[in-house]
VOZA-424060 format. One record per residue: residue number from 1; x, y, z of N, C-alpha, C in turn. Coordinates in steps of 0.001 Angstrom, whole numbers. Example, Ala and Ser with C-alpha at 12.3 -4.5 7.8 and 13.67 -1.06 7.14 Angstrom:
<pts>
+-----+---------+---------+---------+---------+---------+---------+---------+---------+---------+
:   n :   neast :  nnorth :     nup :  caeast : canorth :    caup :   ceast :  cnorth :     cup :
+-----+---------+---------+---------+---------+---------+---------+---------+---------+---------+
:   1 :   13190 :   -5690 :    7800 :   12300 :   -4500 :    7800 :   13200 :   -3300 :    7800 :
:   2 :   12850 :   -2250 :    7080 :   13670 :   -1060 :    7140 :   12900 :      30 :    7870 :
+-----+---------+---------+---------+---------+---------+---------+---------+---------+---------+
</pts>
This chain:
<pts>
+-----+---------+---------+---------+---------+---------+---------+---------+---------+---------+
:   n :   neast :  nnorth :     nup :  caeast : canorth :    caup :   ceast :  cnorth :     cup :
+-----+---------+---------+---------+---------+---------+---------+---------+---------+---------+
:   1 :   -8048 :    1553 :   19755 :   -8985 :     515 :   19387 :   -9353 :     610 :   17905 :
:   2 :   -9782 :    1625 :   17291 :   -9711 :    1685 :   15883 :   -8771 :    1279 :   14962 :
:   3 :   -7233 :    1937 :   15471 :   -6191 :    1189 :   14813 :   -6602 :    -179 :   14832 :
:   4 :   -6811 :   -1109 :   15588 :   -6388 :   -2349 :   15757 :   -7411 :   -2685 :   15055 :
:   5 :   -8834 :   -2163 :   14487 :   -9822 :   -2487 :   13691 :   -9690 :   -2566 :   12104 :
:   6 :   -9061 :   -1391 :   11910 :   -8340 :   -1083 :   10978 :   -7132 :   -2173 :   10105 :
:   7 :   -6342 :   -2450 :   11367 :   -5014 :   -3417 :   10855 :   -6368 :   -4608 :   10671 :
:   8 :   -7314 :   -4910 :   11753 :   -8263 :   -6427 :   11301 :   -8209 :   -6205 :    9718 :
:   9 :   -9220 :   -5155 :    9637 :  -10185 :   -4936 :    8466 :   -9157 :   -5165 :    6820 :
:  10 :   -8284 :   -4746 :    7480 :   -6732 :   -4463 :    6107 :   -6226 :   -6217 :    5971 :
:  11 :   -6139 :   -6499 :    7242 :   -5435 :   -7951 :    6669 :   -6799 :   -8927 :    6721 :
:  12 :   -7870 :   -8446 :    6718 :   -9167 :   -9818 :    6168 :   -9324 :   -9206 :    4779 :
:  13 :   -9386 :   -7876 :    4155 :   -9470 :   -7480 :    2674 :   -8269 :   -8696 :    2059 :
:  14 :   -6961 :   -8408 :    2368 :   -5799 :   -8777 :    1895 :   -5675 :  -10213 :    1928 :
:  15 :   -6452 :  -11165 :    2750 :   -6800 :  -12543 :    3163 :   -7837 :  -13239 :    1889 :
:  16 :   -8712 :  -12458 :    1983 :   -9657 :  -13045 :     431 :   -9116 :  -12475 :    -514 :
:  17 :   -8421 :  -11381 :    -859 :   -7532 :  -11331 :   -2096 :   -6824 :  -12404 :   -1935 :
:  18 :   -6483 :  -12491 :   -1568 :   -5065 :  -13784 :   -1948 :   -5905 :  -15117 :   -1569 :
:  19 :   -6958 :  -15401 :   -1303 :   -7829 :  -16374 :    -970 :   -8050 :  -16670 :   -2762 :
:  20 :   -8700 :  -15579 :   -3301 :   -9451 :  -15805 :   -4612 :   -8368 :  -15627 :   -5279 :
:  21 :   -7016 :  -15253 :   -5481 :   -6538 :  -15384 :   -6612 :   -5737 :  -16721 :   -6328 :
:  22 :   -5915 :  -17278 :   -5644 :   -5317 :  -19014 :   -5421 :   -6386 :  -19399 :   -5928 :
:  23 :   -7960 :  -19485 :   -5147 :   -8429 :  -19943 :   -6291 :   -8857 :  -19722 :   -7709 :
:  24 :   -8855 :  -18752 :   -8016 :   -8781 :  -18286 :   -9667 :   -7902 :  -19054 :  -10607 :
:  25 :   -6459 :  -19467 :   -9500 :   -4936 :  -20305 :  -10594 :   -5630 :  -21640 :  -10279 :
:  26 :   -6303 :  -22029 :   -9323 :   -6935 :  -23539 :   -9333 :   -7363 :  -24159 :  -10128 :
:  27 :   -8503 :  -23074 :  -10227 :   -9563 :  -23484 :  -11467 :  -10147 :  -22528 :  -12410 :
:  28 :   -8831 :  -22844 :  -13249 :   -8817 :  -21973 :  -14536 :   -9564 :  -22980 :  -15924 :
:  29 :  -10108 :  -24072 :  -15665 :  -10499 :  -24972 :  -16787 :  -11738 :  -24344 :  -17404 :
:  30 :  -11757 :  -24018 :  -18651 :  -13040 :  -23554 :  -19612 :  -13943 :  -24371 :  -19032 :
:  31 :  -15538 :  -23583 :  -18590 :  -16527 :  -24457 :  -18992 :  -17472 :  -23287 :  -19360 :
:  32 :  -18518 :  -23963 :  -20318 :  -19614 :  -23029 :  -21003 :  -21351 :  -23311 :  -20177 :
:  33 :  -21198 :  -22428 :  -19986 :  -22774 :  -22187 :  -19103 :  -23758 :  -22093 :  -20207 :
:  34 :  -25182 :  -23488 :  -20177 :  -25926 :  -23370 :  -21239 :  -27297 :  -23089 :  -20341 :
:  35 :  -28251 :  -22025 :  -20485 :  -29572 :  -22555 :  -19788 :  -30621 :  -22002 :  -21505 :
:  36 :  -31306 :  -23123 :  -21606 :  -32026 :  -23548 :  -22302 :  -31258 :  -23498 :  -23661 :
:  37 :  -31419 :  -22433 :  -24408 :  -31042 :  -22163 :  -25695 :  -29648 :  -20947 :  -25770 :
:  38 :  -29863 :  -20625 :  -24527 :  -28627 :  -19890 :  -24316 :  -27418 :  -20413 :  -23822 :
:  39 :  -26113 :  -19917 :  -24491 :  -25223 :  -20179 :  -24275 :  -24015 :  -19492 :  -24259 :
:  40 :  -23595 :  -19616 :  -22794 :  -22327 :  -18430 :  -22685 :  -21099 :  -18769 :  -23160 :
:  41 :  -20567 :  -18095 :  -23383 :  -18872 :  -18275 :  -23734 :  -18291 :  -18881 :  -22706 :
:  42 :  -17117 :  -19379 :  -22979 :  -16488 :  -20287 :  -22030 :  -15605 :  -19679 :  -21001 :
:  43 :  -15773 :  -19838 :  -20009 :  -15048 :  -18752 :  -19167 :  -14375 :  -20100 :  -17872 :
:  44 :  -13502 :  -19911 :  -17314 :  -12906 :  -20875 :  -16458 :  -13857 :  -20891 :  -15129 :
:  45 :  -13704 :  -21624 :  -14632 :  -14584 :  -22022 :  -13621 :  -14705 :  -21034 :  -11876 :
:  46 :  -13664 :  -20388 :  -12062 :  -13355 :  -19734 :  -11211 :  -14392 :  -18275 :  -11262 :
:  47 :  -14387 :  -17873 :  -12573 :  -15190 :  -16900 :  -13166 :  -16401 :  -17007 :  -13008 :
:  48 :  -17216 :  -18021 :  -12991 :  -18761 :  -18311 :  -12436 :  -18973 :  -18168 :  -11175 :
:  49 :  -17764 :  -19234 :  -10565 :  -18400 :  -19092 :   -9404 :  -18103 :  -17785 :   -8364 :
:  50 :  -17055 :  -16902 :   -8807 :  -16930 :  -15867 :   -8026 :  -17841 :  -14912 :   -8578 :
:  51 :  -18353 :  -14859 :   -9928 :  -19898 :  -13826 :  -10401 :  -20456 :  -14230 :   -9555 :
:  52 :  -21011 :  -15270 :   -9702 :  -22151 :  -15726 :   -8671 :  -22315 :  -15290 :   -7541 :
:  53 :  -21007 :  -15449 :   -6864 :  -21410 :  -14925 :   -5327 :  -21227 :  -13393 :   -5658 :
:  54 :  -20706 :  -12688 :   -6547 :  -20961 :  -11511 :   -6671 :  -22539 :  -10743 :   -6828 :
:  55 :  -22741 :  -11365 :   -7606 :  -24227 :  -11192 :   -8283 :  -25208 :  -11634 :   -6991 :
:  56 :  -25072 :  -12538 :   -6210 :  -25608 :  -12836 :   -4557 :  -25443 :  -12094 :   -3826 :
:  57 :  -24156 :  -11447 :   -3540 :  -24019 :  -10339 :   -2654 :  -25007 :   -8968 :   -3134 :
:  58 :  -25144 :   -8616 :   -4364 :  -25541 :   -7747 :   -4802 :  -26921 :   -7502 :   -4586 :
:  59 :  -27832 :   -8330 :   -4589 :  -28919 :   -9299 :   -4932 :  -29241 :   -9204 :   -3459 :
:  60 :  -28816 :   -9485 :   -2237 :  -28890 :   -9622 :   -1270 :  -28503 :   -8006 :    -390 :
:  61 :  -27583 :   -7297 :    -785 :  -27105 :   -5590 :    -210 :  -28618 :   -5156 :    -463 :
:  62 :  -29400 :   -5540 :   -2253 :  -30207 :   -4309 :   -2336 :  -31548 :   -4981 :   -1979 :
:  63 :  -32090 :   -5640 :   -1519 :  -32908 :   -6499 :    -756 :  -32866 :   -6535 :    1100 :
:  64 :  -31684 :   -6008 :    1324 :  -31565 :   -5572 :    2839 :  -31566 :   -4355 :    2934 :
:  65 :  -31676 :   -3328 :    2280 :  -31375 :   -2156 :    2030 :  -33192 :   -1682 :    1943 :
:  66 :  -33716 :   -2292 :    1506 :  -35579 :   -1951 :    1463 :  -35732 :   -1617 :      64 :
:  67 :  -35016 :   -1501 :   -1068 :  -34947 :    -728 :   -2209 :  -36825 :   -1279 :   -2469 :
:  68 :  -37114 :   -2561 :   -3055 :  -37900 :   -3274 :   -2776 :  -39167 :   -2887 :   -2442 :
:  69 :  -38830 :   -2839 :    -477 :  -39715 :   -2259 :     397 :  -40304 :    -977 :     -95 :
:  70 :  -39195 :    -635 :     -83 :  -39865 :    1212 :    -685 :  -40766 :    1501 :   -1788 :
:  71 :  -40271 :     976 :   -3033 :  -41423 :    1065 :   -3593 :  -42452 :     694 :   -3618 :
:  72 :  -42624 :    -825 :   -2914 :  -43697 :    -963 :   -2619 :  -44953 :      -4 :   -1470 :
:  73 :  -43688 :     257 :    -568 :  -44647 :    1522 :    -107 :  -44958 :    2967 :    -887 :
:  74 :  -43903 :    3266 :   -1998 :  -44095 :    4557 :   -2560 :  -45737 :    4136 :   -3398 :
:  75 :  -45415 :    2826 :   -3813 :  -46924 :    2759 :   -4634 :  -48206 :    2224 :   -3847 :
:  76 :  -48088 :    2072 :   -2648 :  -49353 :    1899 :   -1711 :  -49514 :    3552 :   -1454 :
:  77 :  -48634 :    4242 :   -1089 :  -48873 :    5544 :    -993 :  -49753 :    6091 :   -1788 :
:  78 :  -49512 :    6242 :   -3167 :  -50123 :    6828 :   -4520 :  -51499 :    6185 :   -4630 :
:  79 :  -51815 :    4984 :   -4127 :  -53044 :    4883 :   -4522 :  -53805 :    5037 :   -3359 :
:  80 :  -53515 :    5239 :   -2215 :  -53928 :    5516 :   -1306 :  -54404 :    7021 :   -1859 :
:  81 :  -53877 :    7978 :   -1946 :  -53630 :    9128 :   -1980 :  -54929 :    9206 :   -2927 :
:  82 :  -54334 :    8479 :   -4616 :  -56085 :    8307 :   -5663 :  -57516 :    8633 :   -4569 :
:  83 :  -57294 :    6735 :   -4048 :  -58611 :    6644 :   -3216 :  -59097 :    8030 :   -2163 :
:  84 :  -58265 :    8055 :   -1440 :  -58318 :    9465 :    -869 :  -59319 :   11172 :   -1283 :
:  85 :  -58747 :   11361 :   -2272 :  -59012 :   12188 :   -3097 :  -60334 :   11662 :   -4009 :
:  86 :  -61109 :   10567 :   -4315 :  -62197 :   10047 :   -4584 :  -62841 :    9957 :   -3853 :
:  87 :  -62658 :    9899 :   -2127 :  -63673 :   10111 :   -1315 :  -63969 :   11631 :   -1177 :
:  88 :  -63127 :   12705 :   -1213 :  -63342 :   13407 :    -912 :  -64149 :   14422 :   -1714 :
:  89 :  -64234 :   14091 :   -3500 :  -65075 :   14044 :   -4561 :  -66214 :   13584 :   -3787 :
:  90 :  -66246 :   12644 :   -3591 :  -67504 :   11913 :   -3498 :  -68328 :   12496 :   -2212 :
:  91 :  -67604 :   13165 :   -1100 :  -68058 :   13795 :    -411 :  -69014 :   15051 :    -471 :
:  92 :  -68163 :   15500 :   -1232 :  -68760 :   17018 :   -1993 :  -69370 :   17041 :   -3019 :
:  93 :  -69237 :   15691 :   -3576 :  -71114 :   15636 :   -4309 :  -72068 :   15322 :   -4081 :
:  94 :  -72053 :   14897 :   -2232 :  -72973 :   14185 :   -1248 :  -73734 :   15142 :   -1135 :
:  95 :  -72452 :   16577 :    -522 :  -72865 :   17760 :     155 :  -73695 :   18663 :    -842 :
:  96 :  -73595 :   18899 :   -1785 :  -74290 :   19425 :   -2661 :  -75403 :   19083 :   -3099 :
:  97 :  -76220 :   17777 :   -2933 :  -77002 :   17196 :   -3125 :  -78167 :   17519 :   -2437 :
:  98 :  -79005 :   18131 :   -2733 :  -80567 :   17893 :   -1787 :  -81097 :   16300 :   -1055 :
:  99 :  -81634 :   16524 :     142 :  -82582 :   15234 :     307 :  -83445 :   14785 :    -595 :
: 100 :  -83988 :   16106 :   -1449 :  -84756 :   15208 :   -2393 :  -84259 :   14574 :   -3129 :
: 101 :  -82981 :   14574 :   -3898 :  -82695 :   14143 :   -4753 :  -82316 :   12393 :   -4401 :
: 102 :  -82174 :   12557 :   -3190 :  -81477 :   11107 :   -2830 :  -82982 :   10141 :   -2782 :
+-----+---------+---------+---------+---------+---------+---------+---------+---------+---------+
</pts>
């Protein structure tokens, strides 16, 4: 059963290779990508749009992956941890305190 996963996996790699370099000879026509004041060099059309979905896939692996997630929890952690440690200051300058003073 693996073999036969294997031969899949080998001839769908080998399927979009030869998928994208048909289209790469398609559409080889220069065009220049402008957004606002910027402006890229002219690269054939094939070249955008396969970045693109590159740069999507990428964009999308490290966004399913939690990269993201995580830090957002590493930095709820840390201030948790601050606050934490300010109550516990604040505790022990409760405890030290006389009734009279309060």
């Amino acid at each position: 059963m693996r073999k036969i996963a294997q031969l899949l996996s080998g001839f769908f790699l080998i399927l979009v290779f030869v998928a994208s370099i048909t289209f790469s000879f398609f559409n080889s026509t220069p065009i220049v990508i402008t957004f606002g004041n910027w402006a890229f060099p002219a690269q054939p059309v094939s070249v955008w749009i396969i970045g693109a979905f590159v740069a999507g896939g990428l964009i999308g692996l490290s966004l399913g992956m939690g990269f993201l997630r995580t830090m957002k929890s590493k930095s709820e952690i840390r201030r948790l941890t601050r606050q934490l440690a300010d109550a516990k200051q604040e505790v022990s300058q409760l405890r030290t305190m006389s009734l009279k003073d309060l």
